[in-house]
N, C-alpha and C positions, 0 to 999 in steps of 0.2 A: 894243659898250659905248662910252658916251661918255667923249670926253677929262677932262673933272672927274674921272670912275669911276679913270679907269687912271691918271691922279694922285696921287690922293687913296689908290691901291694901291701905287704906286709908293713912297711917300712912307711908309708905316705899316706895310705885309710887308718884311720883311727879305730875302726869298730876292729880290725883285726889285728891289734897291736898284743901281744903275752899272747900267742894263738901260734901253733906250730905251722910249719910248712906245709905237712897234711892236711891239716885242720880247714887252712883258707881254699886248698886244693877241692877237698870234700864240700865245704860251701858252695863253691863256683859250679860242682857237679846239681849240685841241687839248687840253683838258683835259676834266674835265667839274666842274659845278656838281651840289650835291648838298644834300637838306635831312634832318635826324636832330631828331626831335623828343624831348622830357626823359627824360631812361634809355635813349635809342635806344647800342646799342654799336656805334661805328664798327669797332671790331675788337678782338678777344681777346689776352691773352698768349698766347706759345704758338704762333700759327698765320702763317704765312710768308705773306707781302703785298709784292707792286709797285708798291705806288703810295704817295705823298706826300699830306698834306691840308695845306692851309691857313684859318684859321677867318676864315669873311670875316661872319659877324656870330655872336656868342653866344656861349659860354662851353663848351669840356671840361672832363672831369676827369681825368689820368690816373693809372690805381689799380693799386700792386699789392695783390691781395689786395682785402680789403676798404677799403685805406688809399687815400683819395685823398694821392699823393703832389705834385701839380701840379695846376693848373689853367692854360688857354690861352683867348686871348680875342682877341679881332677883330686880325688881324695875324700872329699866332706860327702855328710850322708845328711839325706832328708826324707820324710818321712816316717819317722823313726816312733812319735808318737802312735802309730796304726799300730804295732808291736807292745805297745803300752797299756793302751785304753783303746774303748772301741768307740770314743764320738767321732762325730766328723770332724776332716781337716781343715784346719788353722787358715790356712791360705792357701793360694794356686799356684802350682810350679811349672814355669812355659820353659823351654830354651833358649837360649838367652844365643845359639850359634849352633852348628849339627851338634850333637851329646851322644857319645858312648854309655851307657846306663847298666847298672847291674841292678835286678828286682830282688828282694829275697821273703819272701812268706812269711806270717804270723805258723801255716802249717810246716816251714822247713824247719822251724825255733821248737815246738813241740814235740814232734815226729819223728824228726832225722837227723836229731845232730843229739853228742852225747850232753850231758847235765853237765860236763866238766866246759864242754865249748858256747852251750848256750847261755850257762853262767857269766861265762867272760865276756859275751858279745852284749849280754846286758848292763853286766859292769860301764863294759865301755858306750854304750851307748847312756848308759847314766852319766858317766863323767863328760861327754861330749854334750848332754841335755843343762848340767850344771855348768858348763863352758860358757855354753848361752846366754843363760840365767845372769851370769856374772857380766859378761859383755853387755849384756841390756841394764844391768843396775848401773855401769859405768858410764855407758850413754847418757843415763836420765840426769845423770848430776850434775 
């Protein structure tokens, strides 16, 4: 991937913001890229998943039930509880139009990335989890 690419990622994903130019490079090598075209379901409520996505071009939706509750768009990451905790997922995420998809393992966060880069992707995935958290307490009111 060229240096413009892992910028231009750096700068617009959240999970890999304080994260060096290598660092997202190294991710990408151990991730994998993935494409779901319109109604494709990345995955169902209900069923226990290891991996992380981040939407690197198009549009989810995620539903419970029949309700799209959220949508996510070039940047935001879902799935990020699988990383966390091992119950089942929360809701179903379909695509919402074709989606560029990046996957990344519960085993790439253990295994293959240093304690200084997995730290930080958890940070930030803490702080984009408390983003939530706060957008839904503002809703309710």
């Amino acid at each position: 991937m060229d240096t413009d690419k892992l910028d231009e990622l750096i700068r617009r994903v959240s999970l890999f913001h304080g994260l060096e130019r290598e660092d997202v490079a190294k991710i990408f090598s151990k991730g994998m890229t993935m494409r779901a075209l319109k109604d494709d379901v990345v995955f169902y409520k209900g069923t226990v998943g290891n991996q992380m996505y981040i939407v690197l071009g198009g549009t989810v939706g995620v539903f419970k039930g029949d309700k799209c509750i959220a949508e996510l768009h070039t940047g935001d990451l879902f799935g990020e509880m699988a990383l966390v905790n091992k119950e089942p997922r929360s809701a179903t995420v379909k695509a919402m139009e074709s989606c560029h998809l990046f996957a990344l393992s519960e085993s790439t966060f253990q295994y293959l990335l240093t304690k200084r880069v997995a730290v930080q992707l958890l940070l930030n995935i803490v702080h984009t989890l408390s983003q939530r958290l706060k957008d839904t307490n503002a809703h309710s009111d």
